[in-house]
C-alpha positions in Angstrom: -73.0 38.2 -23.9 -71.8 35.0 -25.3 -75.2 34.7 -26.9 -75.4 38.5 -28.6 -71.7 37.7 -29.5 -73.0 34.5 -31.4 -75.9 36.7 -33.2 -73.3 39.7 -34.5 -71.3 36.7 -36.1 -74.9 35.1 -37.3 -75.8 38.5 -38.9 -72.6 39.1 -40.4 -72.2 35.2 -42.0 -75.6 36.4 -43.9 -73.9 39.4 -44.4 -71.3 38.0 -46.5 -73.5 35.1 -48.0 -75.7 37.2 -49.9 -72.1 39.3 -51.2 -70.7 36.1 -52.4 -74.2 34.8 -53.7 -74.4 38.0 -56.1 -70.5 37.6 -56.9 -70.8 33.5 -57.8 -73.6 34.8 -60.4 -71.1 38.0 -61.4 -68.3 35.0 -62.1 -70.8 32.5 -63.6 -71.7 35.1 -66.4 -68.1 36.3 -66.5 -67.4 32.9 -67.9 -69.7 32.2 -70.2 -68.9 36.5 -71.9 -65.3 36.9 -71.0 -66.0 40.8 -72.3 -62.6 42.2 -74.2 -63.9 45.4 -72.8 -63.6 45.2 -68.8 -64.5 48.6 -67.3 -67.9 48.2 -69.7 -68.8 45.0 -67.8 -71.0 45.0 -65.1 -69.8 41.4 -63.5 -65.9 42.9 -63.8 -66.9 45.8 -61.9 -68.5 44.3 -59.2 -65.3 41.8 -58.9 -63.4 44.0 -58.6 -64.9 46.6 -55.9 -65.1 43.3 -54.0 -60.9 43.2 -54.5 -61.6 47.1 -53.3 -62.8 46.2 -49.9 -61.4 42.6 -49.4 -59.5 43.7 -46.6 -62.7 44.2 -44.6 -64.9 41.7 -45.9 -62.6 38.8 -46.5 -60.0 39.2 -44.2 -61.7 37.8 -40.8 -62.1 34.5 -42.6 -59.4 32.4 -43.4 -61.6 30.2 -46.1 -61.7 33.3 -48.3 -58.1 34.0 -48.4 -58.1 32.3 -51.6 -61.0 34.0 -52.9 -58.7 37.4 -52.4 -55.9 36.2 -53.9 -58.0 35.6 -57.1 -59.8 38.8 -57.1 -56.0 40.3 -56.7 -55.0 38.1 -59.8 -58.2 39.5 -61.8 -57.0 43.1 -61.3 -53.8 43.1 -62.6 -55.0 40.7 -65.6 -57.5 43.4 -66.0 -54.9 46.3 -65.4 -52.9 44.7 -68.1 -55.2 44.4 -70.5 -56.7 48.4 -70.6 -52.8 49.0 -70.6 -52.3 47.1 -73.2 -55.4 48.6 -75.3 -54.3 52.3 -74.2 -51.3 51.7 -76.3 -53.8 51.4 -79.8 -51.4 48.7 -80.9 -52.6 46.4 -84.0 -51.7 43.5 -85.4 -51.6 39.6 -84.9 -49.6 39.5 -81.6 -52.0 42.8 -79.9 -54.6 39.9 -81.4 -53.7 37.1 -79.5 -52.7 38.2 -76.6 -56.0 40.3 -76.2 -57.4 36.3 -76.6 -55.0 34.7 -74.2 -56.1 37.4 -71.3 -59.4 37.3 -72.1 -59.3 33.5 -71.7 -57.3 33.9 -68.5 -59.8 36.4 -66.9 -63.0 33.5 -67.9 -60.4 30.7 -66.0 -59.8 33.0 -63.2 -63.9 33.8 -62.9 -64.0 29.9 -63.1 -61.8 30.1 -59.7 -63.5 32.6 -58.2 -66.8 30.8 -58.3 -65.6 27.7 -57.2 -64.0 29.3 -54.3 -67.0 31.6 -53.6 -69.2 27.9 -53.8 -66.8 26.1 -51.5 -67.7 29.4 -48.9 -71.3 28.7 -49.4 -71.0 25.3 -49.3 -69.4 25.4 -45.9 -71.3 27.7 -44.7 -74.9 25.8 -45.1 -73.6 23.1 -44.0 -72.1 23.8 -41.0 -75.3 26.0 -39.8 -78.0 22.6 -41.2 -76.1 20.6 -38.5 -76.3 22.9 -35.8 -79.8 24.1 -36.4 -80.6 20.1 -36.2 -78.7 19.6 -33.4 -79.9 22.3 -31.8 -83.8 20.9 -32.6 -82.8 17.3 -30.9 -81.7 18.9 -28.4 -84.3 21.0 -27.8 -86.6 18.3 -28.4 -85.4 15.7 -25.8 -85.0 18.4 -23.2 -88.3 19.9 -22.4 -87.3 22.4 -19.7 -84.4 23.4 -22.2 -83.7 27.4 -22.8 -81.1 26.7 -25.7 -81.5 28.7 -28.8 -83.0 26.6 -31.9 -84.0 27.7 -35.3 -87.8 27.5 -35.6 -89.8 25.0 -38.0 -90.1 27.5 -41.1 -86.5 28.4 -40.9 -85.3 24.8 -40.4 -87.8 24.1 -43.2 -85.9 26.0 -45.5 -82.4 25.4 -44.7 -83.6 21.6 -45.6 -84.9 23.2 -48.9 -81.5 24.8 -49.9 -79.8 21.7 -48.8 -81.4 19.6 -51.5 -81.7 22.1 -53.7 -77.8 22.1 -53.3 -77.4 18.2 -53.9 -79.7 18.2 -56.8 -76.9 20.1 -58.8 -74.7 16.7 -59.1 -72.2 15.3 -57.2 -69.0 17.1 -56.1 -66.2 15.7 -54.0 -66.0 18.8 -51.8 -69.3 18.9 -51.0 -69.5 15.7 -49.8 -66.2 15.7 -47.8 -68.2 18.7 -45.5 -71.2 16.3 -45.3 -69.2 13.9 -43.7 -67.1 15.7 -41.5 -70.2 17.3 -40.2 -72.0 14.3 -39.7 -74.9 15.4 -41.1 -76.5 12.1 -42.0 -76.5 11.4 -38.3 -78.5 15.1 -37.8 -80.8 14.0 -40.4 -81.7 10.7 -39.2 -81.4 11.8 -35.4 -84.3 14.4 -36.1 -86.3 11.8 -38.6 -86.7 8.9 -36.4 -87.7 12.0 -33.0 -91.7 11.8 -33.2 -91.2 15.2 -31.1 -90.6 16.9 -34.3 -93.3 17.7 -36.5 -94.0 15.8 -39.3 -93.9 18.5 -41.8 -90.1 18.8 -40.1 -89.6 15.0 -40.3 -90.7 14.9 -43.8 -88.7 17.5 -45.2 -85.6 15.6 -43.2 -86.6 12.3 -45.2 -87.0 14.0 -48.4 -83.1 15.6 -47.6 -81.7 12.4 -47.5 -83.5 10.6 -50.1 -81.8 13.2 -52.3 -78.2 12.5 -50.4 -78.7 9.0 -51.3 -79.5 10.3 -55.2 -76.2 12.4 -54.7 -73.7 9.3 -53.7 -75.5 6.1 -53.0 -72.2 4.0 -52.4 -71.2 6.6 -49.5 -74.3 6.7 -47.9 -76.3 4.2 -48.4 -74.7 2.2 -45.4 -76.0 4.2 -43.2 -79.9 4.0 -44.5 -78.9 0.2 -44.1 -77.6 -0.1 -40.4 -80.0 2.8 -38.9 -83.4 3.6 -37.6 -84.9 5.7 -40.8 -86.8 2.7 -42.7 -89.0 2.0 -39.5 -89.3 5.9 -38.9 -90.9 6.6 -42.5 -93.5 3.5 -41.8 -94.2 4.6 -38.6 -95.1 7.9 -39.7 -97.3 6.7 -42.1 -97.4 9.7 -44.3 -97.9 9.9 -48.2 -94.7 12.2 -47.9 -93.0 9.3 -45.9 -94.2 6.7 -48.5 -93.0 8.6 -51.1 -89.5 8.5 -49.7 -89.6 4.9 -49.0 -90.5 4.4 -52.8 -87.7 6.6 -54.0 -85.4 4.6 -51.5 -86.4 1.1 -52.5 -85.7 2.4 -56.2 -82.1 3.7 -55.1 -80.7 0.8 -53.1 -83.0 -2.4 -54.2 -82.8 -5.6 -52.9 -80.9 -4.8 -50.2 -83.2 -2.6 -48.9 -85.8 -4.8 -49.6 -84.1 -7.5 -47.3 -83.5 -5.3 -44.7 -87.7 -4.5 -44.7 -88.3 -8.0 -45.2 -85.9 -8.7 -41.8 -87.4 -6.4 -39.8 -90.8 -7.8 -40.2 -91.8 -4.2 -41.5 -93.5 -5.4 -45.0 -96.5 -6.3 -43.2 -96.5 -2.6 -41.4 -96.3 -1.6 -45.0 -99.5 -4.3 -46.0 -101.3 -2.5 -43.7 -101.5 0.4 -44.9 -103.5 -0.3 -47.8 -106.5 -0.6 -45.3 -105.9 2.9 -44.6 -109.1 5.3 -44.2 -106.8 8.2 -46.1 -106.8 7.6 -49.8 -103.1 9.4 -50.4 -101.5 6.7 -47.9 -103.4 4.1 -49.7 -102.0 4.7 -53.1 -98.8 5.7 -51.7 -98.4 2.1 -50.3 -99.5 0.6 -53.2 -96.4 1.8 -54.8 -94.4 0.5 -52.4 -96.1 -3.0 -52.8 -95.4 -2.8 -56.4 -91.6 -1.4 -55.7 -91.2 -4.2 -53.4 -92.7 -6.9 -55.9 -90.2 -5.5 -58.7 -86.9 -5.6 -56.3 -88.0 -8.3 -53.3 -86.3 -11.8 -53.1 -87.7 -14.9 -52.8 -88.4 -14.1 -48.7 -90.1 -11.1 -48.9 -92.3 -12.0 -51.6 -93.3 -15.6 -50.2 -93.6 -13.2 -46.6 -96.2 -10.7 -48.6 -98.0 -13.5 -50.4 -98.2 -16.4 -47.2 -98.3 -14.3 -43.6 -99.2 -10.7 -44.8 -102.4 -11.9 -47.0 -101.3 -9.4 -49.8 -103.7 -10.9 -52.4 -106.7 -10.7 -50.6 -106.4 -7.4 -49.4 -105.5 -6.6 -53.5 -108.2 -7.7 -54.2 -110.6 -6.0 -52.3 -109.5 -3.2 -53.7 -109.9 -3.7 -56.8 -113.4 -4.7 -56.1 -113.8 -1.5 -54.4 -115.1 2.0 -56.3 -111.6 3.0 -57.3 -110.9 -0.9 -59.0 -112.3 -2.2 -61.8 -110.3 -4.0 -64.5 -108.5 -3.0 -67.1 -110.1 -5.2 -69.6 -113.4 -3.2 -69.3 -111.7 -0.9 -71.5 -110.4 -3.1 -74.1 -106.9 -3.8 -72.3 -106.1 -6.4 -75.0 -106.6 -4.6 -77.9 -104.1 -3.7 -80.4 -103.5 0.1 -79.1 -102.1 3.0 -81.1 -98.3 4.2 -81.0 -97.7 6.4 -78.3 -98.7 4.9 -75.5 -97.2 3.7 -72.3 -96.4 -0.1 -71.0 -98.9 -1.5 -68.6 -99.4 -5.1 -67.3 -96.9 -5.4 -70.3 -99.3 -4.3 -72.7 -99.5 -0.9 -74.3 -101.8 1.6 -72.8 -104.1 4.3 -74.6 -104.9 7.4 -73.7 -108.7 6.3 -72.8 -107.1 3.7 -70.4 -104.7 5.9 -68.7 -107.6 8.7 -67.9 -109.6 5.1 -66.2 -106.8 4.7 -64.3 -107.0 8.2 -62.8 -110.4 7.6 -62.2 -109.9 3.9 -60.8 -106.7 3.8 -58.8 -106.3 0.3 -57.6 -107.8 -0.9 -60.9 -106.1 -4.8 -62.3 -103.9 -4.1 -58.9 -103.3 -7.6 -58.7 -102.3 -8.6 -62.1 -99.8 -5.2 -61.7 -98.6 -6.8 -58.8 -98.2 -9.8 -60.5 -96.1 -7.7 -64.2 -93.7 -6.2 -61.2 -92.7 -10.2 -60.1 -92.7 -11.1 -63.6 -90.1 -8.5 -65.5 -88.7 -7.7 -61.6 -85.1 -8.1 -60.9 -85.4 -10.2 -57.3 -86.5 -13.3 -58.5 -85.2 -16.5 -60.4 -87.0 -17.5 -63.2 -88.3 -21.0 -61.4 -89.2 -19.2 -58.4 -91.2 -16.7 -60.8 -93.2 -19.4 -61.6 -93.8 -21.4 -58.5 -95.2 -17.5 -57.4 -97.2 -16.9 -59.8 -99.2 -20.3 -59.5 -99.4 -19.2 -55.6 -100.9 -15.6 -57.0 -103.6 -17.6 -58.9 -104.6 -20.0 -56.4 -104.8 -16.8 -53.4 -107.0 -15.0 -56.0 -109.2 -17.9 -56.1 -109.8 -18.0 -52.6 -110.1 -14.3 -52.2 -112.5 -13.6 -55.1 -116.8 -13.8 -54.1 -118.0 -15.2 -57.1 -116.5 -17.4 -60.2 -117.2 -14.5 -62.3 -114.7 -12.2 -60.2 -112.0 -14.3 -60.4 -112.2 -15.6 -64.2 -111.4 -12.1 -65.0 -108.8 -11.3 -62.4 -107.2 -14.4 -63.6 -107.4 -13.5 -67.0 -105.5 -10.7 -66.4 -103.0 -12.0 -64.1 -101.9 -14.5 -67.1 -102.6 -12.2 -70.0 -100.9 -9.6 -67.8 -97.5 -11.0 -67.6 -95.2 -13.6 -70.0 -96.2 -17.0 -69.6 
């Protein structure tokens, strides 16, 4: 019983979503073509047959009380203004107050579609945390009969969330997000391997985008939990991806809090991979990690996780090569883009397609040098340790005359 009672209340939730979702669009345009001519508009009408049957629609929830109050409000300013009309009066004050209730009925849509969003709002949130709870639980209870959303539906509640954050910041929306404790959700069901890594993925991709919405609130959290181990350990490019956007969001301290945690060599690794996507993927992270790293995690990259050699390697492999084949230092054309601080032409940038680890140790080398982690002395001291590992590493004087080259033509002196 309890559970058919819980699917009528489903039903009728999506019910009433796709209503409001139709009406937030009816306000939207109301605002933007505050029509002096209500009973011809098309968004008015379907206002105010909402106002019509707000007794049975809006009446069971108490969040939409508002919302028909509103709609009331738009009737009589409506009501008022065909009255007014119907009396064919002319003249300056007919004028302006024909403007002043047209104004009034594109402020009141304004309310309505804040109210109608606030509904919404509330309404995806609160069903994103329990379908998540609802998977962990699931999840860490094999023999368990509870009802859980399944993966595609999960899936795209995840979608609508972000899609949702990506429209900037607003206060209410992130008062729900906390008072659910959604981050928790999110990072509960990212860092459970039982999940599926499309599931996981999407999860990480979520709140990569709730750190783009407010970093200060949230980024605490990435900080004291679980998720930065969980996106190595899953090892995927869509994992890397959001470990990149991450190290971009919170910088340094992120950086310190891989470097801590031993989980830059994890990330080392990874460039050895037999999968081409994770290898390029971690390459970015290198390079993120060059620009932002401290002292520590450089030094730990350079002395224990034998970055340089394995950089080197790859850029000995099939998809290296250098730069300079292609006349790096040349003067280039306008129009360009920066690379290993030198502008790059349109004939360089299709090589690089072609040749994706290509100069990776001289970019490696840029990202230290114009980075933001490091001090100016220990910049130096660095890039004399860079030259002396590429020594070492390289097969033949020939290979590393030119990766030196471009490790000191590369960056500033």
């Amino acid at each position: 019983m309890e559970e058919a009672a819980a699917a009528a209340t489903k039903e009728e939730n999506q019910q009433v979503l796709k209503v409001l979702e139709a009406l937030k669009q009816a306000s939207h345009d109301l605002q933007s073509n505050p029509t002096p001519k209500p009973t011809e508009s098309n968004s008015i009408k379907a206002l105010l047959e909402l106002e019509t049957e707000s007794d049975s629609i809006l009446s069971n929830d108490p969040y939409l009380s508002t919302l028909s109050h509103h709609l009331t409000y738009l009737k009589s300013i409506v009501d008022s203004l065909e009255n007014s009309k119907s009396t064919r009066r002319h003249g300056l004050r007919s004028f302006l107050t024909r403007r002043v209730t047209t104004h009034e009925i594109s402020r009141v849509a304004g309310s309505i579609e804040s109210e109608i969003q606030a509904w919404i709002d509330r309404e995806c949130i609160e069903n994103l945390a329990r379908a998540l709870s609802s998977s962990s639980s699931s999840s860490n209870d094999n023999n368990s009969h509870s009802s859980s959303v399944d993966e595609e539906t999960l899936i795209q509640m995840l979608v609508q969330f972000e899609k949702r954050l990506n429209q900037g910041f607003n206060h209410e929306l992130q008062d729900l997000i906390l008072k659910s404790k959604l981050f928790s959700e999110l990072e509960s069901v990212l860092c459970n391997s039982e999940h599926s890594t499309q599931v996981r993925e999407q999860v990480a991709f979520a709140i990569a985008e709730l750190i783009r919405f407010n970093k200060d609130v949230f980024v605490g959290q990435v900080l004291m939990g679980q998720m930065i181990r969980a996106l190595i350990s899953m090892s995927s490019p869509s994992s890397l991806k959001v470990l990149c956007s991450l190290i971009k969001s919170i910088k340094s301290p992120l950086v310190d809090e891989i470097e801590s945690n031993g989980d830059i060599f994890d990330i080392i690794k990874l460039l050895k991979s037999d999968e081409l996507s994770i290898r390029v993927m971690a390459m970015n992270c290198v390079l993120e990690i060059g620009y932002f790293g401290r002292k520590e995690a450089i030094e730990a990259m350079l002395m224990k996780g034998d970055l340089i050699r394995i950089l080197v390697e790859l850029q000995r492999g099939e998809l290296g090569g250098d730069l300079i084949e292609v006349g790096k230092w040349e003067e280039e054309e306008s129009g360009g883009v920066e690379v290993l601080g030198r502008r790059e032409s349109v004939r360089e940038r299709r090589y690089l397609e072609r040749h994706t680890f290509a100069s990776c140790v001289a970019r490696f080398a840029v990202q230290l040098e114009v980075g933001e982690g490091l001090r100016q002395r220990e910049r130096r001291a660095l890039k004399q340790e860079i030259l002396k590992r590429v020594r070492e590493a390289c097969v033949s004087d020939a290979e590393a005359a030119t990766i030196v080259a471009e490790v000191l033509w590369g960056s500033s002196p």
